[in-house]
C-alpha positions as semicolon CSV with decimal commas, in nm:
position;residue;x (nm);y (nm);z (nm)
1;X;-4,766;1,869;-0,604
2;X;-4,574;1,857;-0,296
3;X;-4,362;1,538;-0,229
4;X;-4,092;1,613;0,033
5;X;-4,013;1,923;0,265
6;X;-3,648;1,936;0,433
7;X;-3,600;2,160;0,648
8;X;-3,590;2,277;1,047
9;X;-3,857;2,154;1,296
10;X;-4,002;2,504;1,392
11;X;-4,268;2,275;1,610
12;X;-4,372;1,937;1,664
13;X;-4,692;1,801;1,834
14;X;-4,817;1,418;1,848
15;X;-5,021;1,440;1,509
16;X;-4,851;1,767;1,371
17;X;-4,525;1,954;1,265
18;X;-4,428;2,291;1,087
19;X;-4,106;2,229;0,871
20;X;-3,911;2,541;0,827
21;X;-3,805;2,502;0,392
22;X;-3,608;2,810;0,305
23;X;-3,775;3,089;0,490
24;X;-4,115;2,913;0,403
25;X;-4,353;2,738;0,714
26;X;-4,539;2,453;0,628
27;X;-4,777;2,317;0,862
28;X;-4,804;1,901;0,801
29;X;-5,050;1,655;0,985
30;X;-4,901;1,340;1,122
31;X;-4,894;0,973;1,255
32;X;-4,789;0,959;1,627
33;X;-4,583;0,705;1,526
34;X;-4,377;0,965;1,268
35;X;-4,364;1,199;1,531
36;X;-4,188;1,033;1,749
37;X;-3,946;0,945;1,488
38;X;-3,857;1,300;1,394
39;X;-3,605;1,485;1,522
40;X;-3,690;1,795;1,816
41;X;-3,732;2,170;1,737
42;X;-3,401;2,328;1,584
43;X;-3,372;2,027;1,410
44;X;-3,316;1,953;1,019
45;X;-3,570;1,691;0,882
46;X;-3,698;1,552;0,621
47;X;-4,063;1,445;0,567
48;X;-4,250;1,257;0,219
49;X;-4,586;1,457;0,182
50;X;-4,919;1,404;0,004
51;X;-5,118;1,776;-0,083
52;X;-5,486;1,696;-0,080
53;X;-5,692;2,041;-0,227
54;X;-5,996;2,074;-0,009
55;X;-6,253;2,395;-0,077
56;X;-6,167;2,527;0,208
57;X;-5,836;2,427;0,282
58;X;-5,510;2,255;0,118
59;X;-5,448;1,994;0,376
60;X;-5,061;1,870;0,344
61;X;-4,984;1,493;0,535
62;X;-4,673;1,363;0,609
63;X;-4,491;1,027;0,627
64;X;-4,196;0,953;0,784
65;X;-4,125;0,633;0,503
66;X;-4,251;0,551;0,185
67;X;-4,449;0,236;0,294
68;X;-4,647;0,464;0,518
69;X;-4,735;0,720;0,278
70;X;-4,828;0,430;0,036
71;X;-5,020;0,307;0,326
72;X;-5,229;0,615;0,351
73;X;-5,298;0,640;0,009
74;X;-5,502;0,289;0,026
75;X;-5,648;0,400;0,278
76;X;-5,813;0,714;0,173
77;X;-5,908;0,543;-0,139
78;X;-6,154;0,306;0,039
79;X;-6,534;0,456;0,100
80;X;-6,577;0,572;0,477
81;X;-6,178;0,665;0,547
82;X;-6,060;0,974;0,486
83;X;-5,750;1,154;0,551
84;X;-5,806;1,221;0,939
85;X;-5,916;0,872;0,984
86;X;-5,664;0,727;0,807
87;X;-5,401;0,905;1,002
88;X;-5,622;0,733;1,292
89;X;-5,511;0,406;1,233
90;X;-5,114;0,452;1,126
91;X;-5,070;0,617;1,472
92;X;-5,247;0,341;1,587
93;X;-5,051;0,057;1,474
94;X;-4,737;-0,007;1,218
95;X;-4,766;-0,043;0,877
96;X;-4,659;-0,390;0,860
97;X;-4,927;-0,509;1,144
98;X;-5,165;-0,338;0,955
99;X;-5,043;-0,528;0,614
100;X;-5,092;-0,826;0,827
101;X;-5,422;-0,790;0,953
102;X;-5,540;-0,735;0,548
103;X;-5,325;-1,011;0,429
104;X;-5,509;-1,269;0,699
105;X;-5,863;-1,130;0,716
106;X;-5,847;-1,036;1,064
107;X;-6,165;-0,852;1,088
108;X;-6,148;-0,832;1,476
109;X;-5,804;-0,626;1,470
110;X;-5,899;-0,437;1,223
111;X;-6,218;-0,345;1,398
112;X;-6,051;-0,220;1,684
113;X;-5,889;0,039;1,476
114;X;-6,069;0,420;1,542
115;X;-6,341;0,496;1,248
116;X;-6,360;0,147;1,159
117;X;-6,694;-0,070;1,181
118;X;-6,738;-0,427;1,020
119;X;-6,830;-0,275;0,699
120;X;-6,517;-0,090;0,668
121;X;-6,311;-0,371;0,776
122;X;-6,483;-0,591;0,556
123;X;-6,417;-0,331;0,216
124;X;-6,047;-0,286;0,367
125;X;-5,937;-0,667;0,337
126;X;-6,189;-0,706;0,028
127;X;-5,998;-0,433;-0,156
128;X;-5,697;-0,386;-0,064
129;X;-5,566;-0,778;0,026
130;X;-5,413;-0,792;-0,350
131;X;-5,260;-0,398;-0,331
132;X;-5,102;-0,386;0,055
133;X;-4,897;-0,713;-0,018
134;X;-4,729;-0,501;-0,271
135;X;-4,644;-0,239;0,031
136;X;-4,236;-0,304;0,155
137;X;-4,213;-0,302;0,506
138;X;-3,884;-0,344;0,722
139;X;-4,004;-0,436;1,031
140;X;-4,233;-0,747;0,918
141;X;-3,979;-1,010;1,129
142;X;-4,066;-0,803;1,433
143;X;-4,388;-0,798;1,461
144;X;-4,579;-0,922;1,740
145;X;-4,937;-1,022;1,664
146;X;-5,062;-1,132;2,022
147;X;-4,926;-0,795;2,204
148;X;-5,078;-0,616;1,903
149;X;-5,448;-0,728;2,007
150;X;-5,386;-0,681;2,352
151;X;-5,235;-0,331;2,287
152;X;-5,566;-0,225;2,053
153;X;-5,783;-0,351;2,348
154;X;-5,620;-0,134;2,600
155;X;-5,635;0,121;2,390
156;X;-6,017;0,110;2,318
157;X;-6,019;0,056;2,667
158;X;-5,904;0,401;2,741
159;X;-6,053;0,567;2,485
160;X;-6,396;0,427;2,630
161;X;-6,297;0,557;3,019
162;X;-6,243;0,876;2,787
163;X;-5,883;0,969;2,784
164;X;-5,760;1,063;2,377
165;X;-5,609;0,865;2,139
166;X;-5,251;1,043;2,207
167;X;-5,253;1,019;2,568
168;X;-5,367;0,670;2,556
169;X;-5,090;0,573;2,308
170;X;-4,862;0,718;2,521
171;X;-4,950;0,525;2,789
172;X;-4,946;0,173;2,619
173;X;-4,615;0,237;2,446
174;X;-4,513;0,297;2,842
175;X;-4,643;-0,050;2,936
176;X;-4,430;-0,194;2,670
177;X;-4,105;-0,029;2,747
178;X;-4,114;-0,047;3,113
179;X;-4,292;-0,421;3,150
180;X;-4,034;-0,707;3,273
181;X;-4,313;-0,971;3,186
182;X;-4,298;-1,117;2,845
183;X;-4,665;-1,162;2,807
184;X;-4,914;-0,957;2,976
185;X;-5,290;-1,056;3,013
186;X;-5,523;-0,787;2,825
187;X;-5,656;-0,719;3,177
188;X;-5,303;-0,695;3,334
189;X;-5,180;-0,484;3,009
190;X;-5,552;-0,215;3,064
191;X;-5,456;-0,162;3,443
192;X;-5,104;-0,059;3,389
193;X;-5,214;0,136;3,097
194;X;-5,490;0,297;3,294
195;X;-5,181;0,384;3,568
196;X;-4,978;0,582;3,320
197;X;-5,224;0,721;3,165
198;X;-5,366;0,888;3,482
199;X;-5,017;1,079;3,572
């Protein structure tokens, strides 16, 4: 089993990398949200992994932190996620506002997640409500649960008007950075969104 790769970033996309180990290439799926915490090409890193054997493939995910890769694993072990999916929603959101919406029940968040239906939402805070409170998560004091909805709305938004997942991320993770206002309206938050997302 393969739990770690160091190594230097041969190449780096939004959901994928290929860590250079010792003369050996591996090719790793991603979070957008660990991508953009790794270092550029011609850089050392260091990535957790998870090998899942396919038949036709072995398919190798990493995590940039343990509470991510613990994340995933819950994830894939509920009926109607698997690995792709699940990837899905960690570059979606953070780990912790994810914790949160399965701690509280909050079936609408979680239903604005990509792949997930009421069902699914229902089985994720059914089943895993007494595991992900067990997850450690450093950035719990920081999170922000009224941008959070508005950011998942914008983001369905765009994904509806039919731009992808990774250029609409990119776009709302502009809004934040560059907004003066404190609070946005959802409306507000899907125009500026729908501005960066179009240059």
């Amino acid at each position: 089993m393969i739990v770690q790769l160091s190594g230097e970033v041969v190449s780096k996309t939004a959901t994928d990398i290929i860590i250079d180990c010792h003369g050996v290439g591996y090719g790793v799926m991603i979070s957008v949200n660990t991508s953009e915490l790794l270092p550029e090409e011609g850089k050392k890193a260091k990535l957790l992994t998870m090998l899942i054997p396919r038949e036709d493939a072995m398919q190798l995910f990493g995590f940039h932190d343990k509470s991510e890769r613990e994340a995933f694993k819950m994830l894939i072990s509920i009926s109607g996620i698997g690995p792709k999916i699940a990837l899905g929603i960690l570059s979606s959101l953070k780990v912790a506002e994810l914790r949160e919406y399965i701690l509280t029940g909050n079936l609408h968040a979680l239903t604005k997640l990509p792949g997930i239906g009421k069902k699914t939402a229902e089985r994720l805070h059914l089943e895993l409500k007494d595991k992900i409170s067990k997850i450690s998560t450093g950035d719990m004091s920081v999170f922000e649960p009224t941008l959070d909805l508005v950011r998942q709305e914008a983001l369905s938004a765009l994904i509806t008007l039919g731009y992808s997942r990774i250029v609409a991320e990119k776009a709302i993770r502009k809004v934040i950075s560059e907004s003066t206002a404190k609070e946005l309206s959802a409306e507000d938050f899907i125009k500026l969104s729908l501005k960066f997302a179009m240059k």
